[in-house]
C-alpha positions as YAML, in Angstrom:
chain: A
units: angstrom
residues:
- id: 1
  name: UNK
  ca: [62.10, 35.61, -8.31]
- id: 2
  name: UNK
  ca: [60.46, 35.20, -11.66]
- id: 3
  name: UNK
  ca: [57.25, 34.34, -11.62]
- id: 4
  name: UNK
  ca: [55.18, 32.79, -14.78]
- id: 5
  name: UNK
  ca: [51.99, 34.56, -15.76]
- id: 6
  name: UNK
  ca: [49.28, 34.17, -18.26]
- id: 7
  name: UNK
  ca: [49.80, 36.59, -21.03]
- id: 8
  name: UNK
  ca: [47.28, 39.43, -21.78]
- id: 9
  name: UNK
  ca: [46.77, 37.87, -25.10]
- id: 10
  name: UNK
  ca: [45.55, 34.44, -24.09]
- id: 11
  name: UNK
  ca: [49.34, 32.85, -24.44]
- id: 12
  name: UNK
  ca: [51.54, 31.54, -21.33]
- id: 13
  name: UNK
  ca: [54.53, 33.00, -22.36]
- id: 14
  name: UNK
  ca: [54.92, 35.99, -20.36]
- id: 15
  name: UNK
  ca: [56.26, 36.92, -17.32]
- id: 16
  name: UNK
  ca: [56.47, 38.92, -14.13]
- id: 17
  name: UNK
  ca: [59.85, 40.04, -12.47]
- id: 18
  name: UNK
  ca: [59.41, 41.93, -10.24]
- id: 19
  name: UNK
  ca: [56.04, 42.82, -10.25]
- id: 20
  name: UNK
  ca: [56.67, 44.20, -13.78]
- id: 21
  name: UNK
  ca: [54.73, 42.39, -16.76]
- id: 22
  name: UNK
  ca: [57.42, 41.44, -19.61]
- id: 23
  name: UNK
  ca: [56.16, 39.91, -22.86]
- id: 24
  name: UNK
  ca: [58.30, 36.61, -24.25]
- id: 25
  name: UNK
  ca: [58.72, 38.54, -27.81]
- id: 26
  name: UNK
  ca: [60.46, 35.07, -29.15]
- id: 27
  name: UNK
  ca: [58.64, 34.57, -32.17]
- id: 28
  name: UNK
  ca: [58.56, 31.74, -35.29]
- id: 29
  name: UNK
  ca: [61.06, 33.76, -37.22]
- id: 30
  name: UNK
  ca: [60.55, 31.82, -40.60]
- id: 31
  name: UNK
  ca: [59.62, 34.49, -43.20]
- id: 32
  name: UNK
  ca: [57.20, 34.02, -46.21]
- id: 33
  name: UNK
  ca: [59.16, 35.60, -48.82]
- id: 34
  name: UNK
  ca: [59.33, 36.81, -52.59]
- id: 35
  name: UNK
  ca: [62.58, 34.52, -53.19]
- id: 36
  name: UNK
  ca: [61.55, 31.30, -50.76]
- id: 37
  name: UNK
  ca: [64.64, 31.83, -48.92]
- id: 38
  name: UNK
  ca: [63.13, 29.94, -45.86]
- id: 39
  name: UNK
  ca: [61.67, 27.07, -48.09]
- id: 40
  name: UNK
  ca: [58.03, 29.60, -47.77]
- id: 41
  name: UNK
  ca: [57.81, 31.62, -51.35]
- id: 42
  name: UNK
  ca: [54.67, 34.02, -51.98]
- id: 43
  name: UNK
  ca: [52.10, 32.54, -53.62]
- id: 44
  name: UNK
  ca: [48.93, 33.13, -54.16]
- id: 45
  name: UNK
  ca: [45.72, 30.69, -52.20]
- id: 46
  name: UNK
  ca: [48.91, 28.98, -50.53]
- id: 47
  name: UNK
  ca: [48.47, 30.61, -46.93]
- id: 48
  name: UNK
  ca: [45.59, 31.25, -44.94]
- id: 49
  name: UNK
  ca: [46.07, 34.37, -42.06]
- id: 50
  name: UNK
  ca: [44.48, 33.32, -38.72]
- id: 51
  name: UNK
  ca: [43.79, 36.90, -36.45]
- id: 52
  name: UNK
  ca: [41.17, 37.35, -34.20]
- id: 53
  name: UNK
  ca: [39.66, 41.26, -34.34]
- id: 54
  name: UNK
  ca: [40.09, 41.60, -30.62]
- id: 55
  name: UNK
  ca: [43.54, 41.25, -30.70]
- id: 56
  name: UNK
  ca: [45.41, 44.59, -31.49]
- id: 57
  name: UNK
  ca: [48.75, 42.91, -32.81]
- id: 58
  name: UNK
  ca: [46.05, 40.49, -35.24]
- id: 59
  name: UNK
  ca: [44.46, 43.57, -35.92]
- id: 60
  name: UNK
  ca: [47.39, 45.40, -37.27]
- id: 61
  name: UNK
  ca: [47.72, 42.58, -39.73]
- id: 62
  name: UNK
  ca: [44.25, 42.40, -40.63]
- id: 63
  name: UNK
  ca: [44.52, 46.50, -41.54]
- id: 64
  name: UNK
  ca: [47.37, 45.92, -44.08]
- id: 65
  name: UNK
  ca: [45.54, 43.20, -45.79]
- id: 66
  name: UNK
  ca: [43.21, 45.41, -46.73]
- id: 67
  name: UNK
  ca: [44.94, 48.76, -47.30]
- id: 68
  name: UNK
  ca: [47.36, 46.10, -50.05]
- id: 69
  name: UNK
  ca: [44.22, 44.64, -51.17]
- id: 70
  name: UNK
  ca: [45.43, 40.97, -50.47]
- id: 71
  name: UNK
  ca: [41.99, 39.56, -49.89]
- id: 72
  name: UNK
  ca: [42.11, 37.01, -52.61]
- id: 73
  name: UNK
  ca: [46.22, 36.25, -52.42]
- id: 74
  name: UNK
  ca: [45.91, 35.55, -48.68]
- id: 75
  name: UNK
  ca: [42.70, 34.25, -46.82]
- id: 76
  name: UNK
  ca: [41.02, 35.11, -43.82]
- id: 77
  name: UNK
  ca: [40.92, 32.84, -40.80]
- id: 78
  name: UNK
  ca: [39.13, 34.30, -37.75]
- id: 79
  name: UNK
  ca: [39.17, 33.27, -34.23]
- id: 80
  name: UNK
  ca: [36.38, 34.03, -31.43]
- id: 81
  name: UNK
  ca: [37.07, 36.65, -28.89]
- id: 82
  name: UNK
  ca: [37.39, 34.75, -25.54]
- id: 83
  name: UNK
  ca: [39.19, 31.28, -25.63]
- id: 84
  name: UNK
  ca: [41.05, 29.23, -22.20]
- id: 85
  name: UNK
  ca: [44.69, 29.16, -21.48]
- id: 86
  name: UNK
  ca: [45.15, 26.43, -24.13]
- id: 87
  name: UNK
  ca: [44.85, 28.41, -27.82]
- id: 88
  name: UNK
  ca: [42.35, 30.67, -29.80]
- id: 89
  name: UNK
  ca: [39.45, 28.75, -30.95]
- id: 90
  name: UNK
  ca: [37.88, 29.47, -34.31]
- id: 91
  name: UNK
  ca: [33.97, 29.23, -31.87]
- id: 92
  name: UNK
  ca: [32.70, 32.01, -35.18]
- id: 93
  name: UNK
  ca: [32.80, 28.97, -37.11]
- id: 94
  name: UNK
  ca: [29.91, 26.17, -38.33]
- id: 95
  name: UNK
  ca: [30.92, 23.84, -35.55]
- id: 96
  name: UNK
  ca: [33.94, 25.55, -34.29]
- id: 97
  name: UNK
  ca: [35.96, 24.26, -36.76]
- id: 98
  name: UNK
  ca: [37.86, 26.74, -39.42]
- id: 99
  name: UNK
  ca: [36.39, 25.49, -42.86]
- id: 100
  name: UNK
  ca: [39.91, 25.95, -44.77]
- id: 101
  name: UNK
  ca: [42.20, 24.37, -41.71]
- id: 102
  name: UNK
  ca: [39.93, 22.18, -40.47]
- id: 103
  name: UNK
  ca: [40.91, 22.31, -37.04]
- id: 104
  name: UNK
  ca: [39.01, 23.68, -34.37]
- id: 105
  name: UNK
  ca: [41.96, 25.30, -32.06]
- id: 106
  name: UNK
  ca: [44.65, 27.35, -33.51]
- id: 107
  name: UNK
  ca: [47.28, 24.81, -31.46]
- id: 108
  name: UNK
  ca: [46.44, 22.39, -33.91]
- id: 109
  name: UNK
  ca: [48.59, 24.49, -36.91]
- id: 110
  name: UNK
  ca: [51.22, 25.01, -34.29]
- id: 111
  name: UNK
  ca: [52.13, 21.53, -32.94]
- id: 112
  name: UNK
  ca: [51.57, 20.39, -36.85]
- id: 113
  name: UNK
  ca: [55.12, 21.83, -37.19]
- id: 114
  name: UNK
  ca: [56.37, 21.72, -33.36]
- id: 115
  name: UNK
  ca: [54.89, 19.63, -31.53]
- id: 116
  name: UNK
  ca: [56.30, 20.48, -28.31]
- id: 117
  name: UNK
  ca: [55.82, 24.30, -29.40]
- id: 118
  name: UNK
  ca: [56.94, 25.22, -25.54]
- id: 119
  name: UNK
  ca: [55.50, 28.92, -25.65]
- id: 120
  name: UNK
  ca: [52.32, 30.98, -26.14]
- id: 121
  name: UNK
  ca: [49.99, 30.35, -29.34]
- id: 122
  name: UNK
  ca: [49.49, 33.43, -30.38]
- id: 123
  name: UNK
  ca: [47.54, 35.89, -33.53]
- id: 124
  name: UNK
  ca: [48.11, 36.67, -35.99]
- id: 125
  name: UNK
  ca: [49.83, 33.78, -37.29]
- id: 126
  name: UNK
  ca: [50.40, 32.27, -41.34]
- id: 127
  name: UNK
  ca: [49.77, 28.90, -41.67]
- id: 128
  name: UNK
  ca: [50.81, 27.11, -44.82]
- id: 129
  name: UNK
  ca: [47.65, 25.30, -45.78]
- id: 130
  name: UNK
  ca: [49.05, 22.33, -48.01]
- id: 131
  name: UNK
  ca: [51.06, 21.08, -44.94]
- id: 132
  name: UNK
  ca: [48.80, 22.25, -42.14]
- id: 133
  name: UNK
  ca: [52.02, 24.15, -40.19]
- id: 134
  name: UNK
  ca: [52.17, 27.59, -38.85]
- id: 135
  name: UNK
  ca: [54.77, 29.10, -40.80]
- id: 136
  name: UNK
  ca: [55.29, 32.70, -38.56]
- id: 137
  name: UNK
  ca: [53.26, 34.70, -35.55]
- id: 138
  name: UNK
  ca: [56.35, 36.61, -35.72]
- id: 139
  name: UNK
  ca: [53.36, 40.06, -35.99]
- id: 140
  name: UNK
  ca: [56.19, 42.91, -36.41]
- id: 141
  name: UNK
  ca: [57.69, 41.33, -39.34]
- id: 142
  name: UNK
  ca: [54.46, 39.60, -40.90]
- id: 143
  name: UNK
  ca: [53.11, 43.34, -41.69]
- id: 144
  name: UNK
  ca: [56.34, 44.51, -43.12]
- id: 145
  name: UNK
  ca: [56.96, 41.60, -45.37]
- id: 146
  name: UNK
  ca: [53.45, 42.09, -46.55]
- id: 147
  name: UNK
  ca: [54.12, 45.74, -47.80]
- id: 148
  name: UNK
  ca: [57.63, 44.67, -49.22]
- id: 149
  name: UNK
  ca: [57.47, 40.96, -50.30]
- id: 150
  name: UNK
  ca: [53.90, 40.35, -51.56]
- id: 151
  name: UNK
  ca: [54.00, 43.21, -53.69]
- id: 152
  name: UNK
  ca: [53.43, 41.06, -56.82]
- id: 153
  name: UNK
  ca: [49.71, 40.37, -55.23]
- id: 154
  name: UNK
  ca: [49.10, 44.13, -54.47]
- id: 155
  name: UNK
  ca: [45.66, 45.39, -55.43]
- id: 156
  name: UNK
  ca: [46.27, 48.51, -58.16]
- id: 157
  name: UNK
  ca: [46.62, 51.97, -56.02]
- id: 158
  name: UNK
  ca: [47.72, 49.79, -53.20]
- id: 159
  name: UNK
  ca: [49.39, 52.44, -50.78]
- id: 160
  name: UNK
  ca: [53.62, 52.31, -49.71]
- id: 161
  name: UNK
  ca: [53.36, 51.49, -46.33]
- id: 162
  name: UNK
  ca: [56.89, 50.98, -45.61]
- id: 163
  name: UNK
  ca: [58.68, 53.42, -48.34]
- id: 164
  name: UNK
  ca: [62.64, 52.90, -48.11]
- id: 165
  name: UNK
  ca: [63.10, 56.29, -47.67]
- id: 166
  name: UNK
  ca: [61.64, 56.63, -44.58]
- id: 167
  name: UNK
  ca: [62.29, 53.27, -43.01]
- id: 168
  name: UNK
  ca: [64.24, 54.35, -40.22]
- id: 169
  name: UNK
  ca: [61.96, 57.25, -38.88]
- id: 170
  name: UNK
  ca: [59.20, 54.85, -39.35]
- id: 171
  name: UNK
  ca: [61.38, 52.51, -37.47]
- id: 172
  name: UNK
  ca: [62.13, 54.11, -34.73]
- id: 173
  name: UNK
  ca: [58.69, 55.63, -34.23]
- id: 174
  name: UNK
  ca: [57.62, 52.13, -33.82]
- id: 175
  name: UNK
  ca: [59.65, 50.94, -31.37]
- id: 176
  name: UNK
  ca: [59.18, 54.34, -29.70]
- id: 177
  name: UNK
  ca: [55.21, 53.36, -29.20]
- id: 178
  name: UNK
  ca: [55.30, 50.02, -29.00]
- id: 179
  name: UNK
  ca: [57.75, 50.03, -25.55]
- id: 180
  name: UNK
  ca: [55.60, 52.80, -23.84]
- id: 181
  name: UNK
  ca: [52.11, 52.65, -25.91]
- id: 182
  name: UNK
  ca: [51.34, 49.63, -27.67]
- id: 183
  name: UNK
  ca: [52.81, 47.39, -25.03]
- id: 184
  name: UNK
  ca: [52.56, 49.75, -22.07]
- id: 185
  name: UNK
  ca: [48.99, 49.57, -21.40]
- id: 186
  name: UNK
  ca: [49.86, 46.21, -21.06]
- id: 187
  name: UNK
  ca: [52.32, 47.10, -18.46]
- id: 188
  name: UNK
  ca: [50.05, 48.90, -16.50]
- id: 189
  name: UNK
  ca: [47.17, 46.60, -16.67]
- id: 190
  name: UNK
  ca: [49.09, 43.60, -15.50]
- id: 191
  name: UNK
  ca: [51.55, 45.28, -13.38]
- id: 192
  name: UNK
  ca: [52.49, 42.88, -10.10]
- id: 193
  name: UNK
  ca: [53.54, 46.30, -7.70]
- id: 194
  name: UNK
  ca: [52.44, 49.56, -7.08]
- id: 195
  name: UNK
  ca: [55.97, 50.73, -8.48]
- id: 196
  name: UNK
  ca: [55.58, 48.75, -11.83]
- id: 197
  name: UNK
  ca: [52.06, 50.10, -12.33]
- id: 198
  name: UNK
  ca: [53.60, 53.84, -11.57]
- id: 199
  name: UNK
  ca: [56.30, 53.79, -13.81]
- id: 200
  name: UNK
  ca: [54.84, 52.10, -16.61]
- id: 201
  name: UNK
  ca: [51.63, 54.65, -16.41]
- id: 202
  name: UNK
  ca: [54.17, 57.54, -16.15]
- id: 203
  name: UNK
  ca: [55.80, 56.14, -19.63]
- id: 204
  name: UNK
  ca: [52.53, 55.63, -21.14]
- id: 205
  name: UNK
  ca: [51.54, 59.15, -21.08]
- id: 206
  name: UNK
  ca: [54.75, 61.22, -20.74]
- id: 207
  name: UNK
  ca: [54.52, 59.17, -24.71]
- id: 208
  name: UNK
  ca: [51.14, 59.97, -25.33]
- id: 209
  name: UNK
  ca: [51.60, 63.50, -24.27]
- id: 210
  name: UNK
  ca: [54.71, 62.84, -26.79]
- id: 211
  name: UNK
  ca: [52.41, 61.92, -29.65]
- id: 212
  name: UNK
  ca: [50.00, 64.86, -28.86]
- id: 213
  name: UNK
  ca: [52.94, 67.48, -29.71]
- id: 214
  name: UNK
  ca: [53.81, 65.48, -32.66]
- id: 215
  name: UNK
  ca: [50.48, 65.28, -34.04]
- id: 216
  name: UNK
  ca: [49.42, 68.71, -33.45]
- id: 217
  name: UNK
  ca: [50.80, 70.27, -36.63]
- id: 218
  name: UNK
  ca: [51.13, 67.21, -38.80]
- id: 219
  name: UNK
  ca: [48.64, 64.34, -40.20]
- id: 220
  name: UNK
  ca: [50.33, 61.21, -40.08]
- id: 221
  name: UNK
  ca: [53.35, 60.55, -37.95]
- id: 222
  name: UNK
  ca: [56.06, 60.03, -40.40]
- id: 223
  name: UNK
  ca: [55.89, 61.66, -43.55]
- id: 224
  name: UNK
  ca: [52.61, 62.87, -45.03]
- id: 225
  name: UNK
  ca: [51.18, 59.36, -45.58]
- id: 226
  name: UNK
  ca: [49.86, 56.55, -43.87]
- id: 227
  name: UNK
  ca: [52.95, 54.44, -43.14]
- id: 228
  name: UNK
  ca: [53.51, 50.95, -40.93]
- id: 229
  name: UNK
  ca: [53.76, 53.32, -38.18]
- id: 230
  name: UNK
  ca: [50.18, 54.91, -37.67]
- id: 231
  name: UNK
  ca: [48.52, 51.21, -38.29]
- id: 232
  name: UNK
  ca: [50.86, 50.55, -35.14]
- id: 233
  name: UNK
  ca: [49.65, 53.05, -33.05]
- id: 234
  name: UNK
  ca: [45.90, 53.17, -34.27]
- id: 235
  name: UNK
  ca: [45.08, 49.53, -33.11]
- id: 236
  name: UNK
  ca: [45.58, 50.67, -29.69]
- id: 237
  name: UNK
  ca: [44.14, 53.86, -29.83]
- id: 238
  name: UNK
  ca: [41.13, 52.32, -30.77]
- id: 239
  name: UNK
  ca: [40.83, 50.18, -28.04]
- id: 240
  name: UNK
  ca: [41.86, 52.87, -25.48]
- id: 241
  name: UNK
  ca: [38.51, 54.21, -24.06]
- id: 242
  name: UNK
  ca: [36.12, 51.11, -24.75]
- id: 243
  name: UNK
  ca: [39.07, 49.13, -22.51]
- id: 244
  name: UNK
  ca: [42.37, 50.49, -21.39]
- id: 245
  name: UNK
  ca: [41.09, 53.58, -19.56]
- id: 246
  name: UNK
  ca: [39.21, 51.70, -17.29]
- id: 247
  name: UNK
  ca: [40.01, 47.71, -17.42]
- id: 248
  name: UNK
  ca: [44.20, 48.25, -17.18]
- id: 249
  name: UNK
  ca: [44.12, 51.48, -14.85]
- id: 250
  name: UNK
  ca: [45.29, 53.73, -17.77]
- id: 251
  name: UNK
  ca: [42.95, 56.60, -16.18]
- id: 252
  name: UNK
  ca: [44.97, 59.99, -15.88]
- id: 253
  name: UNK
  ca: [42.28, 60.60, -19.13]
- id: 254
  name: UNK
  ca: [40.52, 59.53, -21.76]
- id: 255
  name: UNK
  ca: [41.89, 59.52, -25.89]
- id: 256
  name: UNK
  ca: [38.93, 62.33, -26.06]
- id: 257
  name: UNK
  ca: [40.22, 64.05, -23.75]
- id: 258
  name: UNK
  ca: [43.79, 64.76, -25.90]
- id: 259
  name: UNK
  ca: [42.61, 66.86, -29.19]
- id: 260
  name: UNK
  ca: [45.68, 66.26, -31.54]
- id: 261
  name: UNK
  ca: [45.42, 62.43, -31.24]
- id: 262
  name: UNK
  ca: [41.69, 61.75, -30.74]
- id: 263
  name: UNK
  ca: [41.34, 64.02, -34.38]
- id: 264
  name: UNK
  ca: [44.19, 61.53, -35.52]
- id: 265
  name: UNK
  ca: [42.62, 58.08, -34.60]
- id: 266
  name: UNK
  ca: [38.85, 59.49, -36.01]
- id: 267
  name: UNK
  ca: [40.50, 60.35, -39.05]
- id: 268
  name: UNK
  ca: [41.99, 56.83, -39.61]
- id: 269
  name: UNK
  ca: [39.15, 55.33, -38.41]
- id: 270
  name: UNK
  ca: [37.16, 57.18, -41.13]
- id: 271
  name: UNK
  ca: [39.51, 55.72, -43.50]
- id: 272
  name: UNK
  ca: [38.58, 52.84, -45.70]
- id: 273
  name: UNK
  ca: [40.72, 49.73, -44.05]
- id: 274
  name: UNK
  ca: [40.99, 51.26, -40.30]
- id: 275
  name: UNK
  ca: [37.45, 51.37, -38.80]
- id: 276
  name: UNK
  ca: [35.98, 48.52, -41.14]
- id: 277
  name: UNK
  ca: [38.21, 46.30, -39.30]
- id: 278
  name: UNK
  ca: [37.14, 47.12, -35.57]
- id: 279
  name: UNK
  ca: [34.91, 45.15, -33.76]
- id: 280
  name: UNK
  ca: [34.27, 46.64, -30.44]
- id: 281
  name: UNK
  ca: [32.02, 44.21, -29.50]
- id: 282
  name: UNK
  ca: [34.38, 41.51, -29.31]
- id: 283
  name: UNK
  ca: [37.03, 44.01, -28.34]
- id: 284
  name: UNK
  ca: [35.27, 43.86, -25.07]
- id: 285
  name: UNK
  ca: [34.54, 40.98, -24.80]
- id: 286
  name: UNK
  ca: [38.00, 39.50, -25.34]
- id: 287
  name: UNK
  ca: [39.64, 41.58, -22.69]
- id: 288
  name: UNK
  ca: [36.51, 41.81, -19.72]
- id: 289
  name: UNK
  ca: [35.56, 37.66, -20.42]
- id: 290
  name: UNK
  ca: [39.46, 36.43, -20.35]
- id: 291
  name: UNK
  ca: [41.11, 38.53, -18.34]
- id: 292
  name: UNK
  ca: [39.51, 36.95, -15.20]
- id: 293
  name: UNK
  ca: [42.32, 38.01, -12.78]
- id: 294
  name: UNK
  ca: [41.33, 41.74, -13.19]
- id: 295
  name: UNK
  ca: [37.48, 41.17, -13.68]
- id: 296
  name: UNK
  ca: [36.60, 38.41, -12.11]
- id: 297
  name: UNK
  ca: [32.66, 38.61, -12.34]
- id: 298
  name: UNK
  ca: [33.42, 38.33, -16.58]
- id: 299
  name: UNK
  ca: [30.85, 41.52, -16.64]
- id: 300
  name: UNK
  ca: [31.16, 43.53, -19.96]
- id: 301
  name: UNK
  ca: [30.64, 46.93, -19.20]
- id: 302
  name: UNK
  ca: [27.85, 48.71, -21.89]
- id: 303
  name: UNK
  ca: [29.51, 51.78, -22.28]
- id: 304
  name: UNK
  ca: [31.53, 53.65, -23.75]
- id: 305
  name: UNK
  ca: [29.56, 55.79, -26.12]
- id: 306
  name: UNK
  ca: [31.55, 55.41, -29.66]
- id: 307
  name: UNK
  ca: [29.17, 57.49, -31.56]
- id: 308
  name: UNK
  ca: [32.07, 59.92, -31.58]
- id: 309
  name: UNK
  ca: [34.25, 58.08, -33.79]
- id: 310
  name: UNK
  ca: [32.24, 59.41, -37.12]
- id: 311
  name: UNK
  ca: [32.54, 63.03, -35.79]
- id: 312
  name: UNK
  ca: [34.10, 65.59, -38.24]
- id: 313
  name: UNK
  ca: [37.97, 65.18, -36.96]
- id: 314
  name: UNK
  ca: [39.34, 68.13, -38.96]
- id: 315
  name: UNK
  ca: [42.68, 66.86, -39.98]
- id: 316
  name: UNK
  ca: [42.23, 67.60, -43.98]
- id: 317
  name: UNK
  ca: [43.48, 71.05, -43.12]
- id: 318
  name: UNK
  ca: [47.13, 69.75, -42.25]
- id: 319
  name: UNK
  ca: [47.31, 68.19, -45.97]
- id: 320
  name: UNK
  ca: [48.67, 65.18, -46.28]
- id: 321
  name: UNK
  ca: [47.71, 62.35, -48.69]
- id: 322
  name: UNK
  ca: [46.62, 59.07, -46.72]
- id: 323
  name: UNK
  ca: [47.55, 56.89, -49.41]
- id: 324
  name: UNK
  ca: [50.02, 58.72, -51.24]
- id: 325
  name: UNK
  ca: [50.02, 57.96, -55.28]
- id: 326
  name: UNK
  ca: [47.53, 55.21, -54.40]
- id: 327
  name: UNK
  ca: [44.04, 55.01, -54.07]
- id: 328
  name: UNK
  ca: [41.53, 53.82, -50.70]
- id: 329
  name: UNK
  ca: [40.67, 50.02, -50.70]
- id: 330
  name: UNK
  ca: [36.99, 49.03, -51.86]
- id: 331
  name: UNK
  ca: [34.66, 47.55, -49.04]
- id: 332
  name: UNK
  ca: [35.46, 44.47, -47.28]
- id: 333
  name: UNK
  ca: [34.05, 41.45, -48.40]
- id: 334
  name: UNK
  ca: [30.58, 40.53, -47.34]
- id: 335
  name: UNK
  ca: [32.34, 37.47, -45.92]
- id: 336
  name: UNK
  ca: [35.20, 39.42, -43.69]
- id: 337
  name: UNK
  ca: [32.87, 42.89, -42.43]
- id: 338
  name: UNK
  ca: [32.44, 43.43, -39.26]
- id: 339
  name: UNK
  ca: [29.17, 42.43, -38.11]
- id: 340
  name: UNK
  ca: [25.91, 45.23, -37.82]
- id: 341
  name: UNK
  ca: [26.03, 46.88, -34.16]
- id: 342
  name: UNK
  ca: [29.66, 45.61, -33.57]
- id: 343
  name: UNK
  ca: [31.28, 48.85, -35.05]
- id: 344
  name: UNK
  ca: [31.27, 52.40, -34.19]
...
């Protein structure tokens, strides 16, 4: 028997069969690109992106934003961290209502263009600001058509983060960590057996142990640059000690406890465009304050300590260039940083 469940991400559009969490991946497929093929071209002040920084699929998209330097091409909509089974709300704004959309719950931009939209409303999401209508939350796609159809609007130095060359092994890396990694903490933490919970925390870190080897004797995962894949993986390495460890049962040990990748996510982190974006803060709060089935008593837990982040990781010694030919991104806007004593 199938059995509806409320996805991890604040959507209803997930499942459980049997016992084993399964996310509805059946996105809005309509693509903003350079040519307007799907009646969406790129153009400049036309869209507005609406993440929230406690989301690690919103995050992902908030990352290549900045490492392009699309700040002032593509604007910045953020929802709060904890919302109810209905949508994101944009709570972080003067009256919880998002000054460019001018609607208070992310729904709104979604049943502007379906209004019977019959599945989860999800970040990140493009809405097309004229009209009102969410064009995509199709998240895997958004951040490659970012890197390969905005280019026009690329900041100067703006890093290839999806070079054709090495599209496949960045490819298949991808879907490598999203099944077991990216989407199996998931899979543990909302497991409905014993079984399901077993197997997906066996995949989890037979891949992890995976990524250790792989990361042992190289800086980046394909190539020697940062590529669509690491901004993949680092959003949930980020997130695993402050949450996964403990809150989905992800416990055999801690990302500081694996050399090879803890060095790997400090040294994004330290990198202009990866840490700037991460909010802890509301990192915890999202997933302790919503995810009422596994905590019930909505208690945020103080810890962990995350002074360890801006330790020396090392990696400079494997070579590499993080962004190639390019050049880092400048500071975030005053508007868009994360707020004092949210970060690391």
């Amino acid at each position: 028997m199938t059995e509806r469940a409320d996805d991890p991400d604040g959507n209803t559009s997930s499942y459980v069969e049997p016992g084993e969490f399964n996310r509805d991946t059946r996105y809005i497929g309509t693509r903003i690109t350079a040519d307007g093929r799907d009646g969406y071209p790129t153009e400049a002040g036309r869209y507005r992106l609406v993440a929230a920084r406690a989301c690690p699929w919103a995050n992902r998209a908030v990352i290549v934003r900045r490492l392009l330097g699309l700040e002032d091409a593509l604007s910045l909509g953020l929802c709060g961290p904890t919302h109810d089974k209905r949508s994101w709300t944009f709570d972080l704004d003067p009256g919880g209502v998002d000054p460019v959309l001018k609607i208070p719950r992310l729904q709104d931009a979604y049943f502007a263009r379906f209004p019977d939209y019959p599945r989860g409303i999800t970040v990140p999401a493009i809405v097309d600001v004229p009209s009102g209508q969410v064009v995509t939350n199709d998240y895997p796609q958004i951040t490659l058509d970012l890197s390969s159809e905005w280019t026009r609007y690329h900041r100067d130095g703006a890093p290839d983060l999806y070079p054709d060359n090495l599209r496949d092994e960045i490819d298949e890396v991808a879907d490598l960590v999203y099944h077991d990694v990216n989407n199996g903490v998931y899979r543990c933490g909302f497991a409905g057996s014993q079984e399901a919970y077993e197997s997906a925390y066996d995949k989890l870190f037979s891949r992890l142990d995976w990524l250790e080897d792989r990361l042992t004797d190289r800086r980046f995962l394909v190539g020697d640059t940062i590529t669509e894949a690491d901004v993949r993986l680092f959003t949930t390495l980020a997130r695993f000690d402050a949450v996964y460890h403990n809150h989905f049962k992800c416990n055999r040990n801690k990302l500081d406890q694996m050399p090879a990748l803890w060095a790997y996510a400090r040294d994004l982190f330290q990198t202009p465009g990866f840490g700037d974006t991460i909010d802890f803060t509301q990192i915890k709060q999202h997933y302790y304050m919503v995810h009422t089935d596994i905590n019930p008593t909505r208690i945020v837990p103080k810890g962990p300590d995350l002074s360890g982040w801006r330790e020396p990781h090392g990696r400079e010694q494997l070579g590499g260039r993080p962004f190639g030919d390019g050049t880092p991104p400048p500071p975030p806007k005053p508007a868009e940083a994360v707020p004092a004593g949210h970060g690391a």
